[in-house]
N, C-alpha and C positions, 0 to 999 in steps of 0.2 A: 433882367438878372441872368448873367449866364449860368448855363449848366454845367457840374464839377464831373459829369459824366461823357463819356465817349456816346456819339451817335446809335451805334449798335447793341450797346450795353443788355438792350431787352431785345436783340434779332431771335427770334425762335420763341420767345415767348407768347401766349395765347394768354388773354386774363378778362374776366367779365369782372365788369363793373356795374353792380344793381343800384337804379336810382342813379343810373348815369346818363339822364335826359336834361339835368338842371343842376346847378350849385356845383359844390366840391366834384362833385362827380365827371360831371361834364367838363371842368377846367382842368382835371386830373388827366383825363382822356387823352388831351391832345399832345401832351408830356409825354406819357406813354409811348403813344404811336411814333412821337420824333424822336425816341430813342430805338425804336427797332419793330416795338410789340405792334402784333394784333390785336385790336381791341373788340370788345363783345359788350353791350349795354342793353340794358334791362330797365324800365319802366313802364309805366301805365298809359302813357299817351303817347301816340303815332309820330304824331305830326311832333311834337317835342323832340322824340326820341330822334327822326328823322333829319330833323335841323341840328341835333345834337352828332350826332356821327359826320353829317357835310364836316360842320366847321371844326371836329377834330380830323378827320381823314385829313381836310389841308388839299384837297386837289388827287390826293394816291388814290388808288383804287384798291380796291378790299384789305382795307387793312382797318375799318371800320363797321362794322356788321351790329344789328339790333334787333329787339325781339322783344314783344307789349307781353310783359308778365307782371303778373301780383305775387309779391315774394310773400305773401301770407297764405297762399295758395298750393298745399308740396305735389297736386297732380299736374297743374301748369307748370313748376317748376320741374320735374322729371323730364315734362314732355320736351322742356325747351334746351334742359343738357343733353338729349339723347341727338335733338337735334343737330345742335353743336358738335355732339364726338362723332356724326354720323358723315356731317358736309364739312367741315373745318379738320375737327382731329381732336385730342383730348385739351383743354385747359392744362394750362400749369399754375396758372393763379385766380383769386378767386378774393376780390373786394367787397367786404358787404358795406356798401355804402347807404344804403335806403333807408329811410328816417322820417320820422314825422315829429313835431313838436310846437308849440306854441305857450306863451306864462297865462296861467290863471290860477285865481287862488283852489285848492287843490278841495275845499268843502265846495263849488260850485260845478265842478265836474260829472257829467254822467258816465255811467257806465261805456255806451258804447265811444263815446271820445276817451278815455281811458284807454280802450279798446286798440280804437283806431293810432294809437301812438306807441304801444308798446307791444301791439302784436307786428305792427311795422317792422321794430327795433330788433324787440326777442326773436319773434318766431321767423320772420324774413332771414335774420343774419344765419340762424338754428339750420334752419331747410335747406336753405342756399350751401352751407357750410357741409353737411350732412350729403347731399345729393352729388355734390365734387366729389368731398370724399371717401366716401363709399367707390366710387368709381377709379380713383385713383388706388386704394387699395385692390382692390378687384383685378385691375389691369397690372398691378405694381411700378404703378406710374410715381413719382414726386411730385407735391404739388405744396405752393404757399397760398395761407391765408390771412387776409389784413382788411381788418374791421376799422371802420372810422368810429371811435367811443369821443366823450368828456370827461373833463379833470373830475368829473361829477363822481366819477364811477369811484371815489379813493372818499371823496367828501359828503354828495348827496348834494342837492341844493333845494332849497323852496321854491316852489310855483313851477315845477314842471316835474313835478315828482313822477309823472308815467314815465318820460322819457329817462328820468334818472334810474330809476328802476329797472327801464329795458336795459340801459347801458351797461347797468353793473352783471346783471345776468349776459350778456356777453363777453364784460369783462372775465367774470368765471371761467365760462364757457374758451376762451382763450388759454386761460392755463390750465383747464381740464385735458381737453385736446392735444395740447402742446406733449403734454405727459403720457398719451393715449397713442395717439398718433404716430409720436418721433421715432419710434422704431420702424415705420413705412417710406421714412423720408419726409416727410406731411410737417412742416411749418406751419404754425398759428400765432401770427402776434395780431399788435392791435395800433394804432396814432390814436392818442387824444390830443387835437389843434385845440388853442387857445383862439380868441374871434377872428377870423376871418371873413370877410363881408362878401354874402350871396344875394342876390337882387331876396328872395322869396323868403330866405328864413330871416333874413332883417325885418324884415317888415314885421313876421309873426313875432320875431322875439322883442323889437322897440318898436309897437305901436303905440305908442304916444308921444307926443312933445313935453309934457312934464317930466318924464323920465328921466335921469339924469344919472342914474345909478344899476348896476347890474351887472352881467358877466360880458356884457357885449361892448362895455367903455374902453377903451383904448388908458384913460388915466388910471386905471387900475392894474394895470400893466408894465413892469417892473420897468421897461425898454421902451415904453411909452408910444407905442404903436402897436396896428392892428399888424394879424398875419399874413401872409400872402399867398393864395394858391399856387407859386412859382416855388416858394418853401416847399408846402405842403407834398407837393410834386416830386421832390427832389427826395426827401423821407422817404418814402414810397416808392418810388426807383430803388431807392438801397437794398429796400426789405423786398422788394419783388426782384432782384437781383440774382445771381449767384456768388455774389460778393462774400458774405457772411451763413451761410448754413448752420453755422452751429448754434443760431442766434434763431429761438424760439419762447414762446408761452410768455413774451414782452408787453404791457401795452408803453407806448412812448411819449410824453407828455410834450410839445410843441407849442408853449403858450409862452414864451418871452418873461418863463417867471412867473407868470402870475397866479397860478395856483398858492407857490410859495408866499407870495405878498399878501392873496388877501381871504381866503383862497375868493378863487372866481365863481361867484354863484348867484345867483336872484336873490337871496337873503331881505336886501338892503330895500326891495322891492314892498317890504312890510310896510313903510312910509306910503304906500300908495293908497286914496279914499273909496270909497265904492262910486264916487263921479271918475274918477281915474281909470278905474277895472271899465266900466262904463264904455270907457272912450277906447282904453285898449280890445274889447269883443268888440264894438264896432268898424274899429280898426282893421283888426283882422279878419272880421268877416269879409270887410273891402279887399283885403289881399286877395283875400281867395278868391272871389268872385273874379278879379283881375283877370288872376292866374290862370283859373279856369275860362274865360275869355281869349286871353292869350292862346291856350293851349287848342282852342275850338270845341270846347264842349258844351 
C-alpha cells in the first residue's frame, strides 16, 4: 500500500509507543520511523522489545530506542520519561497502545484477571498520558495524544467486559483532556480499528474452531474484509502530524463499517456451551504459554 504522506512528514518528531514490543504497536513503529519519527517503545520483555526496534529501525541507527516498563507501574513510568527528556529530549507524542484482553464469560472471571486487563487499559493509558503531560505543561512544550480504543467504547460488548470497561474510561479520559489540555497546546484523540489480525491477540480473541461468530469475522464487516496495520498506520501519521491541530478530544472509528452494520462485539458469542468456553481457556492458556516461550520467559 503506498503512503499518501511525504517521507519526512514526522522529521523532528519523538513519540513512545507503550506495548510496542508486539501486535499494532510494533507494525505501527516501523510507519513511523519511515516517515521521519523517532520512535521510543515501552513493554515488558527485553528481548521482544529488542527484536521489535531492529526490525522497525530497518537498518537506521537511533531512531529506534526502548525501555522494559510496566505501564501499571506510575514510579517506572516517571523514571523512564525523565530518562527520555534527559538523553533524547522531550516527546511530542505519546501512543497509549498497551492492552491486555481475552473472551470469557464475565461470571467466570476473578478478580485479579479482571485486574490484569483493565488496569493495563485504564491505568497504563492514565499514567502514561498524565506523566507526558505534566511535563509538557511544565516545559510549555505541545504534545499529541493517541490512544488505540474499540468500537466497544460507544456499544460495550459481552465477554470481554474488563477490557470494554477500560476502553470506555479512556475513551472519557480523551475528551476530558482534550477540554483540559487544549489551552497548553496538548492534543488528546483516540483510533478505534475494527479487526485487524496480530499473531497474539488472534489467538486470545478466536481460540476456538467452532467459533464462527464475533467481532473478529471479516463477514461482519460492511467491506468485507479484515484491516490493515498499513491503514491503521496511516490514521496515525495524520493525527500525529502537524497537519490538523485544531483537531482534538476525537476517538476515530476505522472499522470498514462495521460497528454500523452490526455493531461489532462478542454478543453473538452467547451460542457458545460450557465444552466451547472449555476449549477456548485451553486454548488460550496455550497462547500464552507460547508467547511466553517465545518471548524467553
Amino acid at each position: 500500500m503506498t503512503s499518501p504522506f511525504r517521507t519526512d512528514v514526522l522529521a523532528g518528531k519523538r513519540i513512545l509507543i507503550t506495548g510496542g514490543g508486539t501486535g499494532l504497536g510494533k507494525g505501527v513503529a516501523a510507519h513511523l520511523v519511515s516517515h521521519g519519527a523517532q520512535v521510543h517503545l515501552w513493554g515488558r520483555r527485553p528481548a521482544v522489545l529488542e527484536e521489535a526496534a531492529a526490525e522497525a529501525a530497518g537498518g537506521r541507527d537511533g531512531v529506534v530506542h526502548w525501555q522494559v516498563v510496566d505501564v501499571r507501574k506510575a514510579d517506572l513510568i516517571d523514571a523512564a520519561m525523565d530518562e527520555i527528556w534527559s538523553q533524547h529530549g522531550p516527546l511530542s507524542g505519546v501512543i497509549n497502545n498497551a492492552a491486555a484482553n481475552f473472551i470469557a464469560p464475565t461470571e467466570s472471571l476473578s478478580p485479579r484477571a479482571y485486574e490484569a486487563v483493565s488496569s493495563t487499559v485504564m491505568d497504563g493509558s492514565f499514567l502514561t498520558t498524565l506523566a507526558a503531560g505534566k511535563r509538557w505543561i511544565a516545559n510549555g512544550d505541545k504534545g499529541s495524544v493517541l490512544s488505540t480504543l474499540t468500537t466497544w467504547v460507544w456499544t460495550g460488548s459481552a465477554f470481554v467486559v474488563p477490557s470494554a470497561m477500560g476502553k470506555a474510561a479512556v475513551h472519557a479520559m480523551t475528551m476530558s483532556l482534550a477540554a483540559e489540555w487544549g489551552r497548553y497546546g496538548i492534543r488528546v484523540n483516540a483510533v478505534a480499528p475494527g479487526p485487524i489480525p496480530t499473531e497474539y491477540a488472534w489467538a486470545m480473541l478466536n481460540p476456538t474452531d467452532t467459533s464462527s461468530a464475533g467481532a473478529t469475522q471479516e463477514d461482519a464487516v460492511p467491506m468485507g474484509r479484515m484491516g490493515s496495520i498499513e491503514e491503521l498506520a496511516h490514521l496515525t501519521i495524520f493525527l500525529m502530524g502537524d497537519g490538523c491541530d485544531y483537531l482534538t478530544g476525537q476517538t476515530i472509528a476505522m472499522d470498514g463499517g462495521q460497528m454500523l452494520a452490526g455493531p461489532g462485539t462478542f454478543a453473538s458469542l452467547t451460542s457458545m456451551t460450557k465444552d466451547d468456553w472449555a476449549e477456548a481457556r485451553a486454548k488460550s492458556q496455550a497462547a500464552s504459554e507460547a508467547a511466553k516461550t517465545q518471548r524467553g520467559v
